[in-house]
C-alpha positions in Angstrom: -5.1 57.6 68.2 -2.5 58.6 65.8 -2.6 57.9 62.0 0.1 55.0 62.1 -1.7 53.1 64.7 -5.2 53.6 63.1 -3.3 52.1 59.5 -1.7 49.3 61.7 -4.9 48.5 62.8 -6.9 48.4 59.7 -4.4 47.2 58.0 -5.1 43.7 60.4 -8.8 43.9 60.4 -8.6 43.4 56.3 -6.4 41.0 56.9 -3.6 42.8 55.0 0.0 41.5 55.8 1.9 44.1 57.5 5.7 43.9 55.8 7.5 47.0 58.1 6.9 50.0 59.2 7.9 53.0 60.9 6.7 55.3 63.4 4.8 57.4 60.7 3.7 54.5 58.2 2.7 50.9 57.6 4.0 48.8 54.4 1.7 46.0 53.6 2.8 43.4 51.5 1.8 42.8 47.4 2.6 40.8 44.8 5.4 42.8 43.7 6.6 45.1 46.6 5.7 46.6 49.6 3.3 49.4 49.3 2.0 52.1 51.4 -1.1 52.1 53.2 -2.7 55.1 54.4 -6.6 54.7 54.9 -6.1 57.3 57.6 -5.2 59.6 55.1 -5.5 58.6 52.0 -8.6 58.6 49.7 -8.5 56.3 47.4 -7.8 53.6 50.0 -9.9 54.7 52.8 -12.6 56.1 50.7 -13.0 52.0 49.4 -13.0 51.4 52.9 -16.0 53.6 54.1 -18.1 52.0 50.8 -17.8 48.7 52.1 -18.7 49.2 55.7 -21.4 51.8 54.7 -20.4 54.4 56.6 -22.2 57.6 57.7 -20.2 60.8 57.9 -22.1 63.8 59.3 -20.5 66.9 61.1 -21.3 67.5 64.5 -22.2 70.0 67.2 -22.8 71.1 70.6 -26.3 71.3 71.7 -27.3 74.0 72.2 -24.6 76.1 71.3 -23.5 75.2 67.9 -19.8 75.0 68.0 -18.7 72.4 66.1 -17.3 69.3 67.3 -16.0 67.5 64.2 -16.9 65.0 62.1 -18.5 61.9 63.7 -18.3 58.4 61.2 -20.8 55.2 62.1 -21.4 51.9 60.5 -24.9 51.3 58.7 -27.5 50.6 60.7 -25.9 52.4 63.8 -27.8 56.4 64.2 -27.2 56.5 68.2 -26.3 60.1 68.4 -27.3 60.4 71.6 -24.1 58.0 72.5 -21.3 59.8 70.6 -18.2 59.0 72.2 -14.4 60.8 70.8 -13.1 57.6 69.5 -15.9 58.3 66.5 -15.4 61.7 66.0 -12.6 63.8 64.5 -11.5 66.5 62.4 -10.8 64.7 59.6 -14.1 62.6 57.8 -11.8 59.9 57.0 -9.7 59.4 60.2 -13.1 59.4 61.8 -14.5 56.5 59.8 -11.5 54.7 60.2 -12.0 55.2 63.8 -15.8 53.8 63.5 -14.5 51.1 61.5 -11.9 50.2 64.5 -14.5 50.6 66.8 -17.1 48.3 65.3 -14.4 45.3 65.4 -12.7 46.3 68.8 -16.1 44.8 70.2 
């Protein structure tokens, strides 16, 4: 899933009002003006995001042969390993908990 639709769609799970955007980035409404948002790629929003939801980040490999996978991202109280799928894990720690985050409301 690319970064604008993984914004797009946190951006609606918090319930953030979407005021444009283009095909590389959401603008969610404020008080003043339309800002930015980037939990994708951006720290200091989706860094909030992955305290709230508790999220694990661990990197992962192959069994048995080491080679990494990426990182994989799941919500607190979730350690089912065994069940990995791609939509939790990625090269980037935060794109992957956004990703875990999507996941956890997609249900």
């Amino acid at each position: 899933m690319e970064n604008n639709e993984i914004n797009k769609r946190i951006a609606e799970i918090e319930g953030k009002a979407i005021s444009s955007e283009t095909s590389s980035e959401v603008y969610i409404k404020t008080k003043s003006w339309p800002c930015i948002y980037n939990p994708a790629e951006d720290w200091a929003q989706g860094g909030k995001l992955i305290e709230k939801y508790k999220i694990s980040l661990q990197p992962l490999y192959k069994y048995p042969t080491g080679e990494y996978m990426g990182w994989y991202a799941s919500l607190s109280g979730e350690n089912e390993l065994v069940s990995v799928g791609d939509s939790d894990v990625d090269e980037s720690p935060l794109k992957a908990a956004m990703l875990a985050i999507i996941d956890e409301f997609a249900e």
